[in-house]
C-alpha positions as CSV (number, residue, x, y, z in Angstrom):
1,X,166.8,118.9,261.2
2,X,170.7,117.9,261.0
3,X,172.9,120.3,258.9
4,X,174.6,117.8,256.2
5,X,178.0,117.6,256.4
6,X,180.2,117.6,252.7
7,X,181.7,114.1,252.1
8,X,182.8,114.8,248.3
9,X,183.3,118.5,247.0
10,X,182.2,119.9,243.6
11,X,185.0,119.7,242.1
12,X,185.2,115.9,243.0
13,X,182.3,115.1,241.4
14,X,182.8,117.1,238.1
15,X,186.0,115.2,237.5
16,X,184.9,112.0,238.2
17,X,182.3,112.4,235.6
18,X,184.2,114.0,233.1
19,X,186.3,110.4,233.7
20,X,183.2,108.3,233.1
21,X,181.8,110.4,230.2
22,X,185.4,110.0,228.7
23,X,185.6,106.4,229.9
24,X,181.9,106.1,228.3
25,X,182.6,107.8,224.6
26,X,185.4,105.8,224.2
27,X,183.9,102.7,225.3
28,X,180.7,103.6,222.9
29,X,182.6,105.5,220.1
30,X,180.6,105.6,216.7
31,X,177.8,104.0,218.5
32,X,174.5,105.9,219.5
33,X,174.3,106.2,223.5
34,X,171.0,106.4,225.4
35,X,170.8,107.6,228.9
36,X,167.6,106.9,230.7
37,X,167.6,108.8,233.7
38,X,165.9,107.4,236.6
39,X,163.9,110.0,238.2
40,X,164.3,112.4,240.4
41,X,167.8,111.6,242.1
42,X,169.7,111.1,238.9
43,X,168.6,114.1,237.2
44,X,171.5,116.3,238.0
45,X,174.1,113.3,237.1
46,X,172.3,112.6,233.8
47,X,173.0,116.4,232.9
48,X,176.4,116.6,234.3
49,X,177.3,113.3,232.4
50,X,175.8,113.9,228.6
51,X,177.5,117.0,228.3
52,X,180.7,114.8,229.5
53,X,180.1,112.5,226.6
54,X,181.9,113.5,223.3
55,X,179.5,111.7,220.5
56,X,176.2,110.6,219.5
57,X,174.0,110.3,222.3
58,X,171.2,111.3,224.0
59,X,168.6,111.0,226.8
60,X,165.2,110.0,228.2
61,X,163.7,110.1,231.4
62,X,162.0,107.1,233.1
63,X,160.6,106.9,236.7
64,X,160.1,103.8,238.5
65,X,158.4,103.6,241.9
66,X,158.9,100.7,244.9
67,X,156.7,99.6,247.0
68,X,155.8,97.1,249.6
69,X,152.9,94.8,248.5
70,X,151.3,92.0,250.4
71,X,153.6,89.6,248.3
72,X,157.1,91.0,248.6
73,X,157.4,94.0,246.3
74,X,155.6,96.1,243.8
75,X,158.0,97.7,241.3
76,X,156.4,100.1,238.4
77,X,157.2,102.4,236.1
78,X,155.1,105.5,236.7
79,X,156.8,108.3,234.2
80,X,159.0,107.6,230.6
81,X,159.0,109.9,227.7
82,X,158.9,108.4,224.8
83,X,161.4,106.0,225.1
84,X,162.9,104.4,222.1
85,X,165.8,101.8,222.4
86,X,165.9,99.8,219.3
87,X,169.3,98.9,218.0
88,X,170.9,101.9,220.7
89,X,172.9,101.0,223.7
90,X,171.3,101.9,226.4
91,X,172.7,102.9,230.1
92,X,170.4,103.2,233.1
93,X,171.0,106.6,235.4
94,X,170.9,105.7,239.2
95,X,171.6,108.3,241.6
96,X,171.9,105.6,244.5
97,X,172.0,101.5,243.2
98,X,171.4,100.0,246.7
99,X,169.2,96.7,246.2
100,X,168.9,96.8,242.4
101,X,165.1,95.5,242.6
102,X,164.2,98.8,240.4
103,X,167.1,98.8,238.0
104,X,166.6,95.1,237.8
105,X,162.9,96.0,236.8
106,X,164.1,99.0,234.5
107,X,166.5,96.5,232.9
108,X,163.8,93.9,231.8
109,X,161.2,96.4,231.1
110,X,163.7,98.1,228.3
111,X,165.7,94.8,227.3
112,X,161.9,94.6,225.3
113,X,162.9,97.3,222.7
114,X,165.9,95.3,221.9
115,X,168.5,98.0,222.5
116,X,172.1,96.8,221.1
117,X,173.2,97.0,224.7
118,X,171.7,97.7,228.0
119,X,173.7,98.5,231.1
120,X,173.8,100.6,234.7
121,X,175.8,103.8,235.9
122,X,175.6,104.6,238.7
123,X,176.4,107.8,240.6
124,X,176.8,105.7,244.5
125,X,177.4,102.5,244.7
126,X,176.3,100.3,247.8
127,X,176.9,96.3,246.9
128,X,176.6,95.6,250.6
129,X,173.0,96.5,250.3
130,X,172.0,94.3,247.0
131,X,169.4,91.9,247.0
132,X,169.6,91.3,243.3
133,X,172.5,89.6,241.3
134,X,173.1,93.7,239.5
135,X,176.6,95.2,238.9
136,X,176.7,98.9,237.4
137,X,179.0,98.9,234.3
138,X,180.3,102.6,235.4
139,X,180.4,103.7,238.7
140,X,181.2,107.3,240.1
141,X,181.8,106.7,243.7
142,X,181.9,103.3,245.5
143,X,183.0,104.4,248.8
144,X,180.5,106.7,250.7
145,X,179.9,107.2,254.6
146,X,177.1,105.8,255.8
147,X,173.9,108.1,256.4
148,X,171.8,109.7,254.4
149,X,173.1,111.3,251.4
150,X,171.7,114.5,249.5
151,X,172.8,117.1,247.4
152,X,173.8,116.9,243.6
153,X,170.2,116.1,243.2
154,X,169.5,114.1,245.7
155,X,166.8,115.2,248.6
156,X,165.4,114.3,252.0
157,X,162.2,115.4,252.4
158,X,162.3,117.9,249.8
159,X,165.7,119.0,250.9
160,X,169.3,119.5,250.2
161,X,168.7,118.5,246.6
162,X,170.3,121.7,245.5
163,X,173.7,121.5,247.2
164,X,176.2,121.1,244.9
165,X,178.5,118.5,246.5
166,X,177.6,115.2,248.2
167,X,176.7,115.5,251.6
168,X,175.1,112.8,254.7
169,X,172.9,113.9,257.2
170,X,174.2,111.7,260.4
């Protein structure tokens, strides 16, 4: 197996959330924030980014599974605590938003609590790859090499999840 290469450091990373959890609390201030994480890639972003937001808000955990079907696509949602939206603004976790078909899924699924608001983040952003009409509200990182990326909770076959930095494998 390839030895991933570093494309954004640590320290990178933990300012460009402390920027979007800023950007967030101000944008939300007074208001209750809910962060659904998509499992398992945004996991470590969720954590890094509610302790970056100063105010009411907290988080749930959601997973959502794609797969090919003989019609297209089958998109469900396999994992959520207890999710309660009602009258909160709510922003989807993404590690990766690449074709938006589950966000786009996660997004109508919730938009039946009737939060206040309902929105993306997203840790990597990849437009070029969309095949829904989906743009994240916040964004972390917009240009990335191409490859496969892991670290900062983000695996390939079980691996590299734990590297602190973003890295790509070829």
């Amino acid at each position: 197996m390839e030895t991933p290469r570093e494309v954004i450091s640590p320290a990178a990373i933990a300012a460009r959330v402390r920027e979007l959890g800023a950007q967030i609390a101000a944008d939300y201030r007074g208001r209750e924030v809910v962060l659904v994480g998509m499992l398992k890639g945004a996991a470590i972003f969720l954590a890094d980014l509610l302790r970056a937001i100063d105010g009411q808000v907290r988080f749930e955990l959601v997973n959502v599974v794609q797969q090919p079907a003989t019609r297209g696509e089958l998109v469900e949602l396999t994992y959520a605590t207890q999710v309660h939206l009602g009258g909160a603004h709510a922003l989807i976790l993404k590690d990766i938003c690449h074709s938006g078909v589950t966000e786009n899924y996660l997004l109508t699924h919730l938009a039946q609590q009737q939060p206040a608001s309902l929105e993306v983040a997203t840790f990597i952003n990849k437009p070029k790859l969309r095949r829904v009409a989906l743009e994240p509200k916040y964004v972390a990182f917009d240009e990335v090499p191409e490859g496969r990326l892991v670290g900062y909770g983000m695996e390939f076959e079980g691996h590299w999840g734990n590297l602190p930095g973003l890295h790509v494998i070829g």
